[in-house]
C-alpha positions as CSV (number, residue, x, y, z in Angstrom):
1,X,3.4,-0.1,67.8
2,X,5.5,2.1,65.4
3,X,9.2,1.6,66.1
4,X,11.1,3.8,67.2
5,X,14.5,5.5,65.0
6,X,16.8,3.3,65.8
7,X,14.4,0.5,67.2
8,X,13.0,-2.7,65.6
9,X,9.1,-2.3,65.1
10,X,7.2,-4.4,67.8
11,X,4.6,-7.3,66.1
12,X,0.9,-6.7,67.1
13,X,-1.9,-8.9,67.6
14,X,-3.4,-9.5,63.9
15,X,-2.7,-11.3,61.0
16,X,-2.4,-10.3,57.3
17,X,-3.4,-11.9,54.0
18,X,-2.1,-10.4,51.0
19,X,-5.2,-11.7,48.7
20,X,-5.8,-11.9,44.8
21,X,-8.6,-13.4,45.0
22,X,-7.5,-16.1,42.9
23,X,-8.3,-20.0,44.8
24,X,-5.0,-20.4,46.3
25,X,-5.7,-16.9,48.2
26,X,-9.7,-17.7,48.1
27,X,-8.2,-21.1,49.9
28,X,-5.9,-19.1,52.5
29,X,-8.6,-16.6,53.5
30,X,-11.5,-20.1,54.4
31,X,-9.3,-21.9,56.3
32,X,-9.8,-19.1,58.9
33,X,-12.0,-16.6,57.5
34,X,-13.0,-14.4,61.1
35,X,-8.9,-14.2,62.1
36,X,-7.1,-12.8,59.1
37,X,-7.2,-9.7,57.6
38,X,-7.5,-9.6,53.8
39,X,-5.4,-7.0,52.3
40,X,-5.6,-6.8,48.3
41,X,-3.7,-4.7,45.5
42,X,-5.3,-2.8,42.8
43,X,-2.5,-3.1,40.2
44,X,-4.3,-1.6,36.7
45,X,-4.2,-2.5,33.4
46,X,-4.6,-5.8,33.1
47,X,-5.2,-6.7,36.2
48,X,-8.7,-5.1,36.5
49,X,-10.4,-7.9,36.0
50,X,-8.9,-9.2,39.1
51,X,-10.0,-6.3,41.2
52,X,-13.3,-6.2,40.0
53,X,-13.7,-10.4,41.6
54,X,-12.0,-9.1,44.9
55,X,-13.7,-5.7,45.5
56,X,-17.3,-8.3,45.4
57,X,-15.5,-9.9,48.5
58,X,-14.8,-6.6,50.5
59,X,-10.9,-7.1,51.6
60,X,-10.7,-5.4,54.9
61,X,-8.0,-3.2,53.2
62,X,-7.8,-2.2,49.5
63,X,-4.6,-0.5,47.8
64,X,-3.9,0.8,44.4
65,X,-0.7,0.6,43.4
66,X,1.3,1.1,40.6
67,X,4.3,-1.1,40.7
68,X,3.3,-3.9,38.5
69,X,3.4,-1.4,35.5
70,X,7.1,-0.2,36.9
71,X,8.1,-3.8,36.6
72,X,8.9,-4.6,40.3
73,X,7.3,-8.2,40.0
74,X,10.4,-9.1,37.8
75,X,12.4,-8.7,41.3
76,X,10.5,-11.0,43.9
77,X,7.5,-12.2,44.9
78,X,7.4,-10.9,48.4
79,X,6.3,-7.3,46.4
80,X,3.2,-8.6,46.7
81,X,3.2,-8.0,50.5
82,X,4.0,-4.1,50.3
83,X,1.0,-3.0,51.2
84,X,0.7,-5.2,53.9
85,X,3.8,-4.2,55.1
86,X,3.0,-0.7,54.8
87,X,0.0,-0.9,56.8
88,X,1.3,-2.8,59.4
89,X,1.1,-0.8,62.5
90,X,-2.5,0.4,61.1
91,X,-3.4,-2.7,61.2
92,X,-1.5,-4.0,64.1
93,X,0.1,-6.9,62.4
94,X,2.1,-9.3,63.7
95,X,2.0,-12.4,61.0
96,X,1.7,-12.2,57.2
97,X,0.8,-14.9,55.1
98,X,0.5,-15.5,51.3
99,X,-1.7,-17.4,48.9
100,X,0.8,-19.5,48.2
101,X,0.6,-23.1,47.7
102,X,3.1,-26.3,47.9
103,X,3.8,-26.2,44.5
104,X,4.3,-22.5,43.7
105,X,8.3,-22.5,44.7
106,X,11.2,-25.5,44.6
107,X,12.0,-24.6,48.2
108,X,8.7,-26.1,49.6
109,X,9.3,-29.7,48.0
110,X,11.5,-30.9,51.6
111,X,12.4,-34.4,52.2
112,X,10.2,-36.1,54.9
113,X,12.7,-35.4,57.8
114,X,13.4,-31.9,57.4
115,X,12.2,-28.8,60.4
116,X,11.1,-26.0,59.5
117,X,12.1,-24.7,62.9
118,X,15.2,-22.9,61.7
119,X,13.3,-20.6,58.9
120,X,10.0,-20.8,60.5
121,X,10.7,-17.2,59.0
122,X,12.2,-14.7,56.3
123,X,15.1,-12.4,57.3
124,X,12.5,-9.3,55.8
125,X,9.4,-10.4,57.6
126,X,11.6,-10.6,60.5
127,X,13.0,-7.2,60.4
128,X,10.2,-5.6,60.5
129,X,8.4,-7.5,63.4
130,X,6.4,-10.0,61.0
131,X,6.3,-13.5,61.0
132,X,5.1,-15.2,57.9
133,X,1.9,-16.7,58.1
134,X,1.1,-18.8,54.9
135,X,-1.6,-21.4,55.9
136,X,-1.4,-23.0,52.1
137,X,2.0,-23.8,51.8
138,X,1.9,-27.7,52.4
139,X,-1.7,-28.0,50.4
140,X,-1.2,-27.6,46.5
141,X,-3.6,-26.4,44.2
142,X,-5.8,-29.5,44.1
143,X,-6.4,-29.2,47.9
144,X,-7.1,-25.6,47.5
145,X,-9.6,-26.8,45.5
146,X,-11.2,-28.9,47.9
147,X,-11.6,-25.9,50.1
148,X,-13.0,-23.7,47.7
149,X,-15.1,-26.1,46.4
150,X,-16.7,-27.1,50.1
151,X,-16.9,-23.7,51.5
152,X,-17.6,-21.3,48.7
153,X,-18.2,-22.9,45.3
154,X,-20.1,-20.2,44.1
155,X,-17.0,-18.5,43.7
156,X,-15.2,-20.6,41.7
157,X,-16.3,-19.2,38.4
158,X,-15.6,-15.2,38.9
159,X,-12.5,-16.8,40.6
160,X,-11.0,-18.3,37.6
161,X,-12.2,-15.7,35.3
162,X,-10.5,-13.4,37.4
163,X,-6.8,-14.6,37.4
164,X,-6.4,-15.9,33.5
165,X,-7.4,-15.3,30.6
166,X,-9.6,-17.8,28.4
167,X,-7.1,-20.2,26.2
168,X,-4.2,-19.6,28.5
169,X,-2.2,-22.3,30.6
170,X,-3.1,-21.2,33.9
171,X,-7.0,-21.3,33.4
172,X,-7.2,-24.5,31.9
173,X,-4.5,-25.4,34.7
174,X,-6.4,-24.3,37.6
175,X,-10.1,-25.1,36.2
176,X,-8.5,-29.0,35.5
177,X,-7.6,-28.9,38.8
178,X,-10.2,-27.9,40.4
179,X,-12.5,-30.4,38.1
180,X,-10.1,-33.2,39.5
181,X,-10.8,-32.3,42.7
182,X,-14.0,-32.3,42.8
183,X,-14.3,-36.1,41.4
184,X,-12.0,-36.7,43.7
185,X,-14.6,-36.1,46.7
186,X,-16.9,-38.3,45.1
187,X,-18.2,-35.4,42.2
188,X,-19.1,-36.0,38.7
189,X,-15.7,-37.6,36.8
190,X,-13.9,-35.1,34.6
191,X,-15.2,-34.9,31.3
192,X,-12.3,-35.9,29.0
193,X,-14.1,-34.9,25.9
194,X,-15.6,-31.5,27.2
195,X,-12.5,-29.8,27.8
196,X,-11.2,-26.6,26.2
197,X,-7.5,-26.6,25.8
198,X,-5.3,-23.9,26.0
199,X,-4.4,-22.3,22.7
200,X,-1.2,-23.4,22.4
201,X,0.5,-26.5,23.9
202,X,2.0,-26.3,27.4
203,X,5.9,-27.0,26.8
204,X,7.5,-29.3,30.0
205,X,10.5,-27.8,32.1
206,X,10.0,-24.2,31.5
207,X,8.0,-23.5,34.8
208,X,8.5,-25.1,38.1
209,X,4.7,-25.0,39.4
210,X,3.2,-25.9,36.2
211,X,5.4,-28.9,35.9
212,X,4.1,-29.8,39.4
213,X,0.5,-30.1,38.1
214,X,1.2,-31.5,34.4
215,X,3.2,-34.2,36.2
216,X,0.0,-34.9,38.6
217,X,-1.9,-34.7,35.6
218,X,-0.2,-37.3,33.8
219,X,-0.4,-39.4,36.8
220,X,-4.2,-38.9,36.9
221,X,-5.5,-39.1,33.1
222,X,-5.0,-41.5,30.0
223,X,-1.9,-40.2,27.5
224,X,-4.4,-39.7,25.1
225,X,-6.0,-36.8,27.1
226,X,-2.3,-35.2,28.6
227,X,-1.0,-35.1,25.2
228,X,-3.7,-32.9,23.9
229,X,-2.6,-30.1,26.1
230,X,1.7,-31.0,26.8
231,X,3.9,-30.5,23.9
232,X,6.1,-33.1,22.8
233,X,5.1,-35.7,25.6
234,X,8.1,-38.0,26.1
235,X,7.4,-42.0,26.6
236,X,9.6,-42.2,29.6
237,X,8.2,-39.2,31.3
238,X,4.5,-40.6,30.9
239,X,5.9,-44.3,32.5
240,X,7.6,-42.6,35.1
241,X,4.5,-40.0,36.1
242,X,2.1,-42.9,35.8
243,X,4.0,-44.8,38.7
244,X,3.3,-42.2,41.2
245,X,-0.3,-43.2,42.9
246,X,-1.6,-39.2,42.4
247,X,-4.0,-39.2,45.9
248,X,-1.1,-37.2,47.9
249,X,-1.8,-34.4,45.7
250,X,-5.2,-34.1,47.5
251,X,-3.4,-34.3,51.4
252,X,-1.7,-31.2,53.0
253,X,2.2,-31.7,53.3
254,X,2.7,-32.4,57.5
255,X,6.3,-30.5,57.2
256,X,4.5,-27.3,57.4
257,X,1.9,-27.6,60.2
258,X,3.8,-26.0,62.5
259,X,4.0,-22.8,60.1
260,X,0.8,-21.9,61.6
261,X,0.0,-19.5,64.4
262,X,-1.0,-21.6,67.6
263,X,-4.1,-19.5,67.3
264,X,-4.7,-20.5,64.2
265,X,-4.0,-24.2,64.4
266,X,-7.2,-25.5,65.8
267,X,-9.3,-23.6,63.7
268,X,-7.1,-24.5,60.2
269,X,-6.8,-27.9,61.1
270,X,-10.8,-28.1,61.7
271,X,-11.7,-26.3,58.5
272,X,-9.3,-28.1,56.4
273,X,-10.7,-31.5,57.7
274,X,-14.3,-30.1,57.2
275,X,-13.1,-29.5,53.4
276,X,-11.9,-33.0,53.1
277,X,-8.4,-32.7,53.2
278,X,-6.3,-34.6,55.1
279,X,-3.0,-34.9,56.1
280,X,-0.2,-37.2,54.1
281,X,-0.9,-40.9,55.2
282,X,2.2,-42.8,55.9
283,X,1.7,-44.6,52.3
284,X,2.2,-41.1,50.5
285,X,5.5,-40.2,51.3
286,X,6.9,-42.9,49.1
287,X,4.7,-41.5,46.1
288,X,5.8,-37.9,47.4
289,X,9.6,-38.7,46.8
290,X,8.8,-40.3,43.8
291,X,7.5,-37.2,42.2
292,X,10.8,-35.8,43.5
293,X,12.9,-37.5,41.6
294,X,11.0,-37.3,38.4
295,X,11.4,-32.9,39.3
296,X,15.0,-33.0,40.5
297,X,16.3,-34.3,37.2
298,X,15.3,-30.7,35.8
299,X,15.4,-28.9,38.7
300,X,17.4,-28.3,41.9
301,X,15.7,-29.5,44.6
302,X,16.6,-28.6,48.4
303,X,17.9,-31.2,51.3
């Protein structure tokens, strides 16, 4: 299907994952594990303890590459789908999707009424005969736990190992998450006393998707617990967090449904159900927005 000079590339029949490994992508690849293609990135350095978790897994396509170390990251996420991209007629793409979850960007958090119908899409994707293909983008980390956790929990270890290192934010982030989750279905409660805490407090406002979580967090735990991890934990912020009933967290945002491939929707749809994760009930959107307006005083928010 390689275009020809002058011609726009025609899309093929198969569907790309750009996977870490990490749970969001662990979460992407199980909600239809026989139709994608998992293509992974060996970036070096420090990122070796991530290839050594995915190369267990056998991605259908490994690359190594080294333009983390040339700083190319600092430009836009989308790097991330290069290889992909590069081995799109190989592998006769026509979708890509990401690992990427509801609360990874600003753009995702949508008022209840908005389609996604006019940027089903991105302007590079589309030049290049790809449409995007990110089956995680209405579920946030907590219901990417859920899927992990029913289809593949014996991955959940070398997973997190893989992506963080111990003391940082992002393990403690993602392992609290996945904890909450799993009490969620009916687990073991989190064990408030048996936590370790990142090194050094987490500090609100300086990162969109952390905020997300902290903010779910507060909602979810005394301020006893919270304020061992956040820095500096503001009164007001904790009685406005703990007005927002938490259980949407653990629901896939509707808004994106139709992101996914027809081919794909039946089997997604199943697979998330299986996992326990349902779509927003009609008494979440109130708690959605109210966790909107707590975010849009520190960030800007789309229509």
């Amino acid at each position: 299907s390689a275009a020809v000079a002058g011609e726009p590339r025609q899309p093929g029949k198969r569907i790309a994952l750009n996977f870490s490994g990490g749970m969001d992508s662990l979460a992407a690849w199980l909600l239809a594990p026989d139709q994608v293609e998992r293509v992974a990135i060996d970036f070096g350095g420090w990122f070796d303890r991530e290839r050594e978790f995915f190369e267990t897994l056998d991605p259908e396509v490994t690359c190594a590459t080294n333009f983390r170390s040339k700083g190319y990251a600092a430009d836009d996420w989308m790097f991330m789908g290069s290889v992909a991209t590069l081995f799109a007629d190989h592998l006769d793409l026509g979708w890509m999707g990401y690992g990427t979850n509801f609360e990874s960007s600003t753009w995702n958090y949508r008022h209840r009424g908005w389609s996604p119908t006019a940027d089903r899409t991105s302007h590079l994707l589309d030049s290049i005969g790809l449409q995007d293909c990110t089956l995680t983008r209405g579920m946030s980390e907590f219901c990417g736990s859920l899927v992990v956790d029913h289809y593949a929990s014996n991955l959940v270890d070398g997973s997190l190992r893989s992506i963080a290192a111990p003391g940082s934010e992002k393990r403690f982030r993602k392992l609290l998450a996945y904890d909450s989750a799993v009490a969620f279905r009916g687990g073991p409660a989190v064990d408030l006393d048996a936590r370790e805490f990142p090194t050094k407090k987490i500090e609100m406002w300086q990162s969109y998707p952390v905020d997300v979580a902290m903010l779910a967090f507060i909602a979810m735990y005394p301020p006893g617990f919270v304020s061992r991890f956040i820095d500096e934990l503001e009164p007001e912020l904790v009685q406005a967090a703990q007005e927002v009933r938490p259980d949407f967290m653990f629901r896939c945002n509707p808004l994106f449904a139709d992101q996914v491939p027809v081919a794909l929707r039946e089997t997604v749809r199943r697979r998330m159900t299986s996992a326990g994760v349902q779509m927003y009930r009609d008494d979440d959107w109130p708690e959605y927005e109210k966790l909107r307006s707590i975010l849009s005083h520190h960030y800007a928010l789309p229509d």
